[in-house]
N, C-alpha and C positions, 0 to 999 in steps of 0.2 A: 801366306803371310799370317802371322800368330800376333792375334790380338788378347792383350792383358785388360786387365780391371785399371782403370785412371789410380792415380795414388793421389791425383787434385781432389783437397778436401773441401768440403761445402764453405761454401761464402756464408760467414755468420750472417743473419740478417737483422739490420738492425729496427729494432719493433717503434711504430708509433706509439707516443705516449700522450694519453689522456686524462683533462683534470671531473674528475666528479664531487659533487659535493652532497653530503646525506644530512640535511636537515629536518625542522620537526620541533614540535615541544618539548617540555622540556620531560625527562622520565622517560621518552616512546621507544630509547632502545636503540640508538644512532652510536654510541660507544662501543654494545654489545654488537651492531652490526658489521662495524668495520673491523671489530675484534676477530669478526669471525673467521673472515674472508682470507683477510688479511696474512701475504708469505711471509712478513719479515715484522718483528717484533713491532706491533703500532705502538706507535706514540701516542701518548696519554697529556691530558693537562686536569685530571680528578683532582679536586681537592675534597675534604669530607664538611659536607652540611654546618653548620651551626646555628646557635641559638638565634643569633643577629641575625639570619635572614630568613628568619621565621615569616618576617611579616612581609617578604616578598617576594618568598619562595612557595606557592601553592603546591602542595602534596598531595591533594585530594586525588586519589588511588592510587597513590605511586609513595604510602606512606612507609613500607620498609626500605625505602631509599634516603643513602647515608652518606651518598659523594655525587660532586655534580663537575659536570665541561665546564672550564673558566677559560680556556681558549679556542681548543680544535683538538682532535684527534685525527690520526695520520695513518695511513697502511696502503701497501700497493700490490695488488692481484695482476697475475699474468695471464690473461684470457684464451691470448694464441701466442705464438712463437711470435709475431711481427705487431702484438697489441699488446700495451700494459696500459692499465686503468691507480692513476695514483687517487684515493680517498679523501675528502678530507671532510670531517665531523663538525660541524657546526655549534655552539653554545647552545643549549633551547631557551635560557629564561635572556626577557626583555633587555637586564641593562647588561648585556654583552653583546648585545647586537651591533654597537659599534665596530664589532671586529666580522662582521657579515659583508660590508663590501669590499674588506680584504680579500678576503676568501675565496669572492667571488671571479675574482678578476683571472680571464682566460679560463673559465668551468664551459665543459663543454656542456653539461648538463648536472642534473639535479636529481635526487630521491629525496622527496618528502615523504617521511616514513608515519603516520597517524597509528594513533591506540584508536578506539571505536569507544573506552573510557572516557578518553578526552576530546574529542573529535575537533572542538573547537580549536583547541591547541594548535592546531593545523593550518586556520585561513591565514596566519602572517607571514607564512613560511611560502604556502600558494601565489598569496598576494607579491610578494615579495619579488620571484621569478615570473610571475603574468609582469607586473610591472617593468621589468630589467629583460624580457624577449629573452630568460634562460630556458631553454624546454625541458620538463621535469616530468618526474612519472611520479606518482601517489602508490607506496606500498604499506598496505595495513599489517602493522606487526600483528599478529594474533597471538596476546598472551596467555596464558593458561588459566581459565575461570571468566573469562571476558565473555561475553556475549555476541554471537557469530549473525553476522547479517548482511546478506547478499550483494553482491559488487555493486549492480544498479543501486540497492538503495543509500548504500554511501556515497556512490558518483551525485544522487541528488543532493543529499546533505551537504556536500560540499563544495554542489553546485560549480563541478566540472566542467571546460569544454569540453567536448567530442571528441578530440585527438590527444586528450590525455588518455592516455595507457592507465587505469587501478588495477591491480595486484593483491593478489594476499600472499603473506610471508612469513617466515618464522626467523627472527634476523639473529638465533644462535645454529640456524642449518643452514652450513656451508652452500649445498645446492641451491635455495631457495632463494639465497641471498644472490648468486650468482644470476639465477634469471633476473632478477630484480635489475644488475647491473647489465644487462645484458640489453633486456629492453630500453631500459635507458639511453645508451650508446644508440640502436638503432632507430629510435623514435628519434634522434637529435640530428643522426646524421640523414635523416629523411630529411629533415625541417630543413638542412645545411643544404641539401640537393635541389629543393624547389626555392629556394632563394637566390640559386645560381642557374636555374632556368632562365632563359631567352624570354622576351617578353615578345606575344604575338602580335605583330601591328597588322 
């Protein structure tokens, strides 16, 4: 009996898809990160700075900065054949946050991305998913001239719990970015596993 090669071709498979969202203050590089990652042309909502929002828009080290997020920025990375991770960029200054619990809605999880500049910039965005049970991982962009200091001592500054994941990253390096998302997805879907645990009586 003569046995041939199948001419049956592979059953495409169709991939799970995931919401993440990368927030963060406002400057810390949440445009530039989804930019990076990002297979298909992300969507932008930039508009360029002006004079009128001088007075409440804080600059303080993020002064060669001349366009800012007015809605979300958009891009979606293919992880594996059966996983895709759709982006979405968050505003960082205050009076756009009304469009933060759009956004939110159906996020599996979260990257709040921090400068070590501005560190503060950071607890709203923290507070924000501690408050709403979204599980986020804290990745420190590390920009060039900043001053570098050890993962513990930022987890205290920012007064971390324990099963947050901190990261350092460079959110214009494709790879770096990628762990970033990557963690994320796993820390969530841990969170999602002991939630559907049996409770022992």
């Amino acid at each position: 009996m003569a046995f041939g090669r199948s001419s049956r071709k592979k059953t495409p498979v169709e991939p799970v898809t995931l919401k993440i969202l990368v927030a963060g203050g406002f400057g810390v590089g949440k445009t530039t990160l989804v930019g990076t990652v990002s297979e298909i042309r992300p969507l932008r909502t930039e508009e360029v700075l002006t004079e009128a929002g001088r007075p409440v828009d804080d600059l303080h080290g993020v002064e060669a900065k001349t366009t800012t997020t007015v809605a979300m920025d958009f891009g979606r990375i293919t992880l594996r054949e059966d996983l895709v991770l759709y982006l979405f960029g968050t505003p960082g200054q205050d009076r756009f946050w009304f469009l933060w619990d759009e956004l939110a809605q159906g996020a599996l999880g979260a990257v709040v991305l921090a400068d070590t500049r501005r560190l503060e910039d950071s607890f709203a965005a923290i507070d924000y998913f501690e408050r709403r049970g979204i599980p986020f991982t804290v990745a420190v962009n590390c920009f060039e001239g900043a001053r570098r200091y050890p993962a513990e001592t930022v987890r205290a500054a920012l007064d971390l719990d324990p099963e947050v994941e901190l990261l350092m990253c460079d959110a214009r390096d494709r790879e770096s970015v990628k762990g970033v998302l990557v963690a994320v997805v796993e820390h969530a879907l841990v969170l999602a596993d002991r939630e559907h645990e049996p409770v022992a009586t």
